[in-house]
N, CA, C and O of each residue as an XYZ file, in Angstrom:
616
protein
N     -11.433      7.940     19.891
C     -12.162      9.157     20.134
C     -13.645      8.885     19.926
O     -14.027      8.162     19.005
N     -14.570      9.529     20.877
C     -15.915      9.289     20.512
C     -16.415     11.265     19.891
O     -16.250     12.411     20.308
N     -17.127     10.493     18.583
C     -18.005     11.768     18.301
C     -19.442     11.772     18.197
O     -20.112     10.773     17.939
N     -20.019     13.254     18.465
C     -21.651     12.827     18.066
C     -22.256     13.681     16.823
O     -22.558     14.854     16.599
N     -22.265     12.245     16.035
C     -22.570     12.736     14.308
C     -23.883     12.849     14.076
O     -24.697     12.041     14.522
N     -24.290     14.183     13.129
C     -25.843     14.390     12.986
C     -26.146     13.241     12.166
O     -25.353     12.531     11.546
N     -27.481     13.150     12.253
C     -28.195     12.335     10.688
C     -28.392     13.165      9.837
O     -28.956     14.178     10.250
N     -28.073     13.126      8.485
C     -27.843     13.829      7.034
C     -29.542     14.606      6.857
O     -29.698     15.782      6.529
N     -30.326     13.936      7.067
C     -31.685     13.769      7.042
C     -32.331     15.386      7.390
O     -33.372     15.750      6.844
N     -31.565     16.298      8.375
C     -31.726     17.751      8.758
C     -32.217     18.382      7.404
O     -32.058     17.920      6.275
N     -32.684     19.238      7.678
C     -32.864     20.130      6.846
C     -31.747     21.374      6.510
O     -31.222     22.220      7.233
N     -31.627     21.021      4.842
C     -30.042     21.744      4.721
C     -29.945     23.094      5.013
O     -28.787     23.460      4.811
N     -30.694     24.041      5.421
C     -30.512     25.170      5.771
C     -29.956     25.217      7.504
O     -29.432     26.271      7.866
N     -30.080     24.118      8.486
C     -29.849     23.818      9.384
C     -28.188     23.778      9.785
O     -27.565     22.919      9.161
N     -27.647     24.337     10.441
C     -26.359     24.321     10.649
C     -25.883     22.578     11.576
O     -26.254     22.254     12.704
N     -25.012     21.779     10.644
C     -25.027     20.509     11.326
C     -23.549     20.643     11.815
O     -22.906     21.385     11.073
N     -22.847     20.140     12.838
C     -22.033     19.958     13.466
C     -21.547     18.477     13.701
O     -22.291     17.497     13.718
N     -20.364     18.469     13.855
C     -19.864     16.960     14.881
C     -19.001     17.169     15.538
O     -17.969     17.708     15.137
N     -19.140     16.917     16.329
C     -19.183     17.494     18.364
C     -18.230     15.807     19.026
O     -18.480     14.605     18.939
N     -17.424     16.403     19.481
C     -16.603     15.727     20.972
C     -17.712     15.211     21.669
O     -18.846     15.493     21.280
N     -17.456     14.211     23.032
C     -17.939     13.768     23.748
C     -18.315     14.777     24.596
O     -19.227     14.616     25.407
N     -17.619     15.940     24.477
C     -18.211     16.934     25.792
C     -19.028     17.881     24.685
O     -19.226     19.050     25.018
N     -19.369     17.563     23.767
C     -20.297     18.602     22.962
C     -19.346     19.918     22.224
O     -19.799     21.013     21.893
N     -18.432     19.616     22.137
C     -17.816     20.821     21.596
C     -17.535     20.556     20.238
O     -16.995     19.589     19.702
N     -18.039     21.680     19.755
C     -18.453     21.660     18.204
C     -17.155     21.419     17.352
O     -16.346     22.267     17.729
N     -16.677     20.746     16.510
C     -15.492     20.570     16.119
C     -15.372     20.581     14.586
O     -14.358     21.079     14.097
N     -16.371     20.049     13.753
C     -16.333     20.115     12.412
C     -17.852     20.353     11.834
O     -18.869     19.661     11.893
N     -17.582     21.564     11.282
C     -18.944     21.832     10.380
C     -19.844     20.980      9.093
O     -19.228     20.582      8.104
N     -20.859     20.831      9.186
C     -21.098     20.325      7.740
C     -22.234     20.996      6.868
O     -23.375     20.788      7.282
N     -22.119     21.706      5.819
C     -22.163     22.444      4.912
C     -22.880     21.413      4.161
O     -22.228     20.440      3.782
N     -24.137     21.486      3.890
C     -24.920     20.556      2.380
C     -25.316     21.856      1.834
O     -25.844     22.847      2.339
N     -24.750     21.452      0.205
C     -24.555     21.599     -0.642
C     -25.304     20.916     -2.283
O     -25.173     19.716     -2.523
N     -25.764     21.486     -2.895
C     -26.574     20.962     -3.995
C     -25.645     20.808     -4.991
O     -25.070     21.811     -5.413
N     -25.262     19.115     -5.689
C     -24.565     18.759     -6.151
C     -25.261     17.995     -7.369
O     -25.205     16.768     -7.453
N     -25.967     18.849     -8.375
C     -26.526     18.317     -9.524
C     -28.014     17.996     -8.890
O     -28.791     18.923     -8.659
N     -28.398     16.469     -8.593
C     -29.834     16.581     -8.774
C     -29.760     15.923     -6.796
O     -30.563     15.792     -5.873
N     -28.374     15.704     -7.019
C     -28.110     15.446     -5.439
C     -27.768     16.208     -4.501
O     -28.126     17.380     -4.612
N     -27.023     15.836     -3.356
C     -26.005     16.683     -2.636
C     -24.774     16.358     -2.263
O     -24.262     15.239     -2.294
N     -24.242     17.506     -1.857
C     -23.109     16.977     -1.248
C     -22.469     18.063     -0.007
O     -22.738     19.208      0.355
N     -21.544     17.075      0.377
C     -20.751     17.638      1.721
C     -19.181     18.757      1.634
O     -18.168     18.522      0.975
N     -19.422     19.829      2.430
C     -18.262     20.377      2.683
C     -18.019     20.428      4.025
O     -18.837     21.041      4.711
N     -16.749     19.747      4.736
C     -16.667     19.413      6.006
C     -15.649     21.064      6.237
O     -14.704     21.529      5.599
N     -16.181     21.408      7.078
C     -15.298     23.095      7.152
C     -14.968     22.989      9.103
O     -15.579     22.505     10.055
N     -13.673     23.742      8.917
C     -13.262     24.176     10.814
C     -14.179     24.942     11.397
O     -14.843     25.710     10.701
N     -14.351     24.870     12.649
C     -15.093     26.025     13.237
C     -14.607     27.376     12.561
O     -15.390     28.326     12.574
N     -13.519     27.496     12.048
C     -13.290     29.249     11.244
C     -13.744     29.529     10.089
O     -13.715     30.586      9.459
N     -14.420     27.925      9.691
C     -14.800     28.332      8.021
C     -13.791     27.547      7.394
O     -14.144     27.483      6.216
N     -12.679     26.886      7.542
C     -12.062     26.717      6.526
C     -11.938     25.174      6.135
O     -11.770     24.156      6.807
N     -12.064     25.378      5.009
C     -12.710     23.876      3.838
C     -11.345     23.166      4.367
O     -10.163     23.465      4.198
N     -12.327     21.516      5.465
C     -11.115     20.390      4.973
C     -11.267     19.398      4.565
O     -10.161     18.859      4.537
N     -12.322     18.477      4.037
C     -12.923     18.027      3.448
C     -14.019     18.032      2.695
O     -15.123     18.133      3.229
N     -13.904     17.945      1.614
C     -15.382     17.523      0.583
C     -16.322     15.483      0.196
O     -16.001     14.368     -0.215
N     -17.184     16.021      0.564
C     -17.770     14.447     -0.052
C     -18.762     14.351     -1.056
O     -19.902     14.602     -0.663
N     -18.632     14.061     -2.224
C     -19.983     14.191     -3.478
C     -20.464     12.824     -4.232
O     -19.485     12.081     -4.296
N     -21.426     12.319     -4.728
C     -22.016     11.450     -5.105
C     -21.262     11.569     -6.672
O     -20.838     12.612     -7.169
N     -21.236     10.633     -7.093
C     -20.933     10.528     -8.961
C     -21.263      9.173     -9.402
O     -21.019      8.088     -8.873
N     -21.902      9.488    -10.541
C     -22.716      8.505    -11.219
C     -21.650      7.517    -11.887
O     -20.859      7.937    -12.732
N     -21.661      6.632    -11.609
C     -20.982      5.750    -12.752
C     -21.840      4.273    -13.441
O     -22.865      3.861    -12.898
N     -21.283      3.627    -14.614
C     -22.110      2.722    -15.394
C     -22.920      1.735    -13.945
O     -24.102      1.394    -13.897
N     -21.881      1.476    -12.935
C     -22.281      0.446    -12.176
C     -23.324      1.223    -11.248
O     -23.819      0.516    -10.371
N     -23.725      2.498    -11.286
C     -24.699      2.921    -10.291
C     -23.979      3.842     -9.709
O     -23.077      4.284    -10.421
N     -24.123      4.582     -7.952
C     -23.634      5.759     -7.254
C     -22.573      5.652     -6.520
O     -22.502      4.967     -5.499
N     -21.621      6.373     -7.031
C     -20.454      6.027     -6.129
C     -20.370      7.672     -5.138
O     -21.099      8.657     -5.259
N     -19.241      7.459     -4.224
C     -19.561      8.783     -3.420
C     -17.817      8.606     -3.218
O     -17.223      7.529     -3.170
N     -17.172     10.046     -3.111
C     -16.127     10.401     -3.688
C     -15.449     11.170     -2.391
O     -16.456     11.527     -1.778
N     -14.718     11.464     -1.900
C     -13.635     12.256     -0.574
C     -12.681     12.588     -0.890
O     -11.732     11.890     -1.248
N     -12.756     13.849     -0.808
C     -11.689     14.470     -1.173
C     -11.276     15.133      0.326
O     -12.134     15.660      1.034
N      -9.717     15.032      0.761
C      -9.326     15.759      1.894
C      -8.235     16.659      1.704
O      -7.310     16.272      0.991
N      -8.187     17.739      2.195
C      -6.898     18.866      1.866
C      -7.137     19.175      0.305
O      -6.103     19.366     -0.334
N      -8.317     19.250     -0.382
C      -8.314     19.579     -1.408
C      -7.871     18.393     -2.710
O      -7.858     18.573     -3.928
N      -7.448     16.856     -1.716
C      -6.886     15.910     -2.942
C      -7.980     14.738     -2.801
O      -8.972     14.854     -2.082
N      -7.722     13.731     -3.481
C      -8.637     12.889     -3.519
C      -8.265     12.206     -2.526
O      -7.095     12.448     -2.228
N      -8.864     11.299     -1.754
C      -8.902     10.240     -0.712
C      -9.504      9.110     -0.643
O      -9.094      8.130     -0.021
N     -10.718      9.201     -1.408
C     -11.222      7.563     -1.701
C     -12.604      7.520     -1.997
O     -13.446      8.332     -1.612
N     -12.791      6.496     -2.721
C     -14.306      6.260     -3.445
C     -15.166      5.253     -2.909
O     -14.631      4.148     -2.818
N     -16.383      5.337     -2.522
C     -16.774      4.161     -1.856
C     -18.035      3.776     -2.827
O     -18.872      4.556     -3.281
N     -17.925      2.067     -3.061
C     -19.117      1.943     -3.499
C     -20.076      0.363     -2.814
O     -19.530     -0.459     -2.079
N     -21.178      0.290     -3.165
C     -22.083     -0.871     -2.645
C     -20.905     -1.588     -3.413
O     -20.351     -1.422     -4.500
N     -20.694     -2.994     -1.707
C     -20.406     -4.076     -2.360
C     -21.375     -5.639     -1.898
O     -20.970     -6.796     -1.785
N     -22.867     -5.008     -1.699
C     -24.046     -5.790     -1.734
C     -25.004     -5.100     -0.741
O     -25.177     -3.895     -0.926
N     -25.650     -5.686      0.283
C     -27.106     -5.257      0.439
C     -26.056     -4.346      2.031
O     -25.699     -3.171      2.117
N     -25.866     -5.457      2.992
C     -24.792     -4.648      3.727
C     -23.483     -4.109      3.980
O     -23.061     -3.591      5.014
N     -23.096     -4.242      3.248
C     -21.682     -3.418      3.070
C     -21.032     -2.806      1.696
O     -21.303     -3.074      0.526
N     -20.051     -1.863      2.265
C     -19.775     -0.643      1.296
C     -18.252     -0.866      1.324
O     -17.562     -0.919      2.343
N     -17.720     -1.020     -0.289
C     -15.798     -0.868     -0.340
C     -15.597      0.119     -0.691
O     -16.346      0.773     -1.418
N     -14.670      0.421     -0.312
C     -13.511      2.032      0.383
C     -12.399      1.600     -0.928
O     -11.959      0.451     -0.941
N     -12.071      2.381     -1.784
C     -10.912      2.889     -2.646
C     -10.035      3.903     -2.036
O     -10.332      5.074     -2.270
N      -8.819      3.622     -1.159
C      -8.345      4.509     -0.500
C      -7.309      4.341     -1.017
O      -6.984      3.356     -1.680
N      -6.259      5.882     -0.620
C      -4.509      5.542     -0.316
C      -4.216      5.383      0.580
O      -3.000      5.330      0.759
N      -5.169      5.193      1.792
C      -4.263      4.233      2.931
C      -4.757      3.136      2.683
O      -4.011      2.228      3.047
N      -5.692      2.795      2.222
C      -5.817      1.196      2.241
C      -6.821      0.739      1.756
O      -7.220      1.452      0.835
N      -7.597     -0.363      1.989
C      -8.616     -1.117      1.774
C      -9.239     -1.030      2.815
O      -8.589     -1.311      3.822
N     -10.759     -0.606      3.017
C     -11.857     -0.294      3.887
C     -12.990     -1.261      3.627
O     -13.208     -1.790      2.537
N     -13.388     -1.362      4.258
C     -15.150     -2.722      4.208
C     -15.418     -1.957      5.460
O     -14.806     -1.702      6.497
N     -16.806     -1.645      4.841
C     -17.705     -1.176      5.859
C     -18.879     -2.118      5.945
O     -19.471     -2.355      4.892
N     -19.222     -2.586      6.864
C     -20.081     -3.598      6.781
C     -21.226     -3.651      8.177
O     -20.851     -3.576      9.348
N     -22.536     -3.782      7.777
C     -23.787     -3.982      9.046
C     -24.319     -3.221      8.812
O     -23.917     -2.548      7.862
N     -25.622     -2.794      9.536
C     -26.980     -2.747      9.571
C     -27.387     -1.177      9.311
O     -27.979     -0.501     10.153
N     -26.951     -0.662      7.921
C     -26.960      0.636      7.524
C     -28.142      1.433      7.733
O     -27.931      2.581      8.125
N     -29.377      1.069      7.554
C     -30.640      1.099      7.905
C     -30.994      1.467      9.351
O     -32.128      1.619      9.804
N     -29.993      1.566      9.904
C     -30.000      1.156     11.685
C     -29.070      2.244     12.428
O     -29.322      2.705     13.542
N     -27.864      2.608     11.570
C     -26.736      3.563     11.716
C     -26.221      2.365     12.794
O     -25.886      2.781     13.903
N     -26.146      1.128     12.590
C     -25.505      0.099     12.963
C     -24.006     -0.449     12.285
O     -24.249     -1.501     11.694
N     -23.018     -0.206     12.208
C     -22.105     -0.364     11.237
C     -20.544     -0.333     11.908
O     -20.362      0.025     13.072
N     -19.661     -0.677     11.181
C     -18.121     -0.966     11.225
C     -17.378     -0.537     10.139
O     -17.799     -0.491      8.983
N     -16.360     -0.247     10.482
C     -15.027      0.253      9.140
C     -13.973     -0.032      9.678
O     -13.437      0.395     10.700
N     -13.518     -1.218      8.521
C     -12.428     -1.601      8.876
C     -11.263     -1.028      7.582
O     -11.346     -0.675      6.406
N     -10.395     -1.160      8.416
C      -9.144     -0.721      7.480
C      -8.338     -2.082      7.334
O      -8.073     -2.767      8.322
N      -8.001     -2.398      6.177
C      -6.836     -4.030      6.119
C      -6.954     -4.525      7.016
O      -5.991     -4.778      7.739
N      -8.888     -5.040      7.476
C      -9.038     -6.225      8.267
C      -9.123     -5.260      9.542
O      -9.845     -5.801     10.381
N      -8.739     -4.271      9.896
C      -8.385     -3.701     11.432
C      -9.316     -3.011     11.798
O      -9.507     -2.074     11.022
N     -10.376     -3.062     13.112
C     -11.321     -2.011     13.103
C     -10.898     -0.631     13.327
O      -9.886     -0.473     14.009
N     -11.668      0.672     12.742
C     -10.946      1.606     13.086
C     -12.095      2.748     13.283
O     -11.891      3.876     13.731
N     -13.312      2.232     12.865
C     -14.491      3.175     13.311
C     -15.501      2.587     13.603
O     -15.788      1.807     12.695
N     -16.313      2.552     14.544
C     -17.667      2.152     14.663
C     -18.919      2.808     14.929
O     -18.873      3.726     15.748
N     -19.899      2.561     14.466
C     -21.126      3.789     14.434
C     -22.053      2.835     14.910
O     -22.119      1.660     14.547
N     -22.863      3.480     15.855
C     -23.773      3.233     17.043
C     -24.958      3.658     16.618
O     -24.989      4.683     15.939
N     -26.298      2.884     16.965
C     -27.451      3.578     16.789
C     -27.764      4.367     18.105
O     -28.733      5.125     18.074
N     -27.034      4.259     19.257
C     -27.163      4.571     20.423
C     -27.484      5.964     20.062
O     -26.818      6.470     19.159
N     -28.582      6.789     20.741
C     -28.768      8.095     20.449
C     -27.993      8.900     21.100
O     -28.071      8.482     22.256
N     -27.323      9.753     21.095
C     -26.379     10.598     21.849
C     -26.597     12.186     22.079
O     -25.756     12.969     22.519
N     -28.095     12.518     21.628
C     -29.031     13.709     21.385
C     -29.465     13.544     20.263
O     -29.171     12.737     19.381
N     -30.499     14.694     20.350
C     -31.614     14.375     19.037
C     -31.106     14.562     17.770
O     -30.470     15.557     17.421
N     -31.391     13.573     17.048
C     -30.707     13.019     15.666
C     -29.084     13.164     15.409
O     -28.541     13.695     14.440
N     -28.469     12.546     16.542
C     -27.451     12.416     15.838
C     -27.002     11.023     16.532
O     -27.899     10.526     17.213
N     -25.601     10.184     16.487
C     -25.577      8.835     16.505
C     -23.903      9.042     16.944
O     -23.308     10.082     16.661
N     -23.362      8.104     17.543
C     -22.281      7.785     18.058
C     -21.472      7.367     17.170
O     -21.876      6.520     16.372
N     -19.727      8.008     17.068
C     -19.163      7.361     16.341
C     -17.978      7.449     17.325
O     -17.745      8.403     18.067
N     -16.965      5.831     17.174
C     -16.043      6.081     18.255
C     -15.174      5.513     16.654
O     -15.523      5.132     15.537
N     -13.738      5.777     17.488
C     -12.648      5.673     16.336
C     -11.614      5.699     16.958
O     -11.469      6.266     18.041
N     -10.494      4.891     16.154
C      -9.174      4.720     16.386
C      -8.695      5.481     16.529
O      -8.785      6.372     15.685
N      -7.903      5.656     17.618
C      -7.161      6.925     18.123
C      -5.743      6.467     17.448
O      -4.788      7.184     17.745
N      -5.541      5.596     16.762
C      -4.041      5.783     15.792
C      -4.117      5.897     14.152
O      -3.173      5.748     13.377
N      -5.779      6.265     13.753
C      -5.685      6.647     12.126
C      -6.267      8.120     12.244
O      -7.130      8.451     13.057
N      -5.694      8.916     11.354
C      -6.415     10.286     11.403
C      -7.838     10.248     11.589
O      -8.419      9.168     11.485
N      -8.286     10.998     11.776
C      -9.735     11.385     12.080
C     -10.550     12.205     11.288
O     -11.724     11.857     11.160
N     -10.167     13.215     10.736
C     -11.054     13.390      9.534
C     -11.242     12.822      8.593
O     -12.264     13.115      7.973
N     -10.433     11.856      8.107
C     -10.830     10.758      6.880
C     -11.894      9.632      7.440
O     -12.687      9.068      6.687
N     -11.825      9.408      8.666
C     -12.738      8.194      9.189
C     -14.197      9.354      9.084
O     -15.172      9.134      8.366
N     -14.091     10.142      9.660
C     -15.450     10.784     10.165
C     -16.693     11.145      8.651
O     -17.920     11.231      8.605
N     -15.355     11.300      7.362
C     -16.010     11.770      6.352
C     -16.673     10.549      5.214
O     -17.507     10.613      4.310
N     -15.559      9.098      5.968
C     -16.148      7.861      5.488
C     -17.623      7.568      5.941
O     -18.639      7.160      5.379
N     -17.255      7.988      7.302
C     -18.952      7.887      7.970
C     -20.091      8.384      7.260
O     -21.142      7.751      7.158
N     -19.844      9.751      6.668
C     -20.503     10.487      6.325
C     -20.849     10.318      5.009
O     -21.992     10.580      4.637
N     -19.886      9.856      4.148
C     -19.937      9.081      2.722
C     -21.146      8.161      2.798
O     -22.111      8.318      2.050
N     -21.069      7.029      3.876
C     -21.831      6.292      3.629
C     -23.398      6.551      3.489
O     -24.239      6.074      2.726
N     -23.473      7.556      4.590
C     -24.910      8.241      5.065
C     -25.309      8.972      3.195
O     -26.497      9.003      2.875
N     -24.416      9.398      2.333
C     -25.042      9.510      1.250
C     -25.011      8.854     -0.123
O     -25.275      9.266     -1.252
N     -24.407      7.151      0.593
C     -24.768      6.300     -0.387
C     -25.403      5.427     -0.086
O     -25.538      4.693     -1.065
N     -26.027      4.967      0.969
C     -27.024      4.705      1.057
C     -28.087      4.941      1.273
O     -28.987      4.112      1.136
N     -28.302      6.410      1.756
C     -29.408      6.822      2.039
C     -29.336      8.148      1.365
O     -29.026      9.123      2.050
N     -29.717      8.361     -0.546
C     -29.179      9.473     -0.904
C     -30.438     10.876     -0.877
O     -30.239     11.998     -1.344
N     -31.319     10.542     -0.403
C     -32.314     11.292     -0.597
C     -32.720     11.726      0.673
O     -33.596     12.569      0.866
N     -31.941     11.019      1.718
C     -32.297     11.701      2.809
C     -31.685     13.019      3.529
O     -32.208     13.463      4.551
């Protein structure tokens, strides 16, 4: 599936979306002030909460946290300058490339299953295509994880 994901970077009073290839609005995103940070509530076009994503401090530095259906889903943290490891229950994730760039990959146990494009696809937002055999709101909110661990101030 291809989607077109905003950059976090909007201004949070701004209603952000991620939109189908034909532009049809499909999942809301809700920023949210989460201590001195932020964070994400991914909501249906009706409003209703299906994912959360929040930053949490730990000894080793910022980890960023997903919760889906209200349960936990996985923790991602720096595992060096370009790439980010995924604590999941489906699996083991490495996200890896040119974060700086919205240049990047997610793999699941070695398998690609999302890729993010700097290709512009309208103003400020970026291409994400994905495996059409792993769910899709957990990939889309990994995407989105990353956008606020590495870039938390934006």
């Amino acid at each position: 599936m291809k989607y077109r994901v905003p950059h976090l970077g909007a201004a949070p009073d701004e209603a952000l979306w991620i939109a189908d290839a034909d532009d049809t609005r499909l999942i809301r995103i809700e920023t949210v002030p989460h201590g001195r940070a932020r964070a994400l509530i991914l909501r249906s076009p009706d409003g209703d909460p299906l994912a959360a994503v929040h930053p949490r401090r730990t000894l080793a530095g910022t980890a960023v946290e997903i919760e889906v259906a209200g349960k936990p889903f996985a923790r991602l943290a720096h595992k060096g300058k370009d790439a980010v490891a995924v604590r999941a229950r489906a699996g083991d994730y490495t996200i890896a490339g040119d974060f700086a760039a919205w240049d990047f990959h997610v793999l699941l146990n070695t398998s690609p299953v999302a890729d993010v494009s700097p290709r512009k696809t309208g103003r400020d937002t970026y291409l994400v295509e994905t495996s059409d055999n792993e769910p899709q709101l957990p990939l889309l909110a990994i995407v989105l994880a990353v956008g606020l661990l590495v870039h938390p101030a934006q």
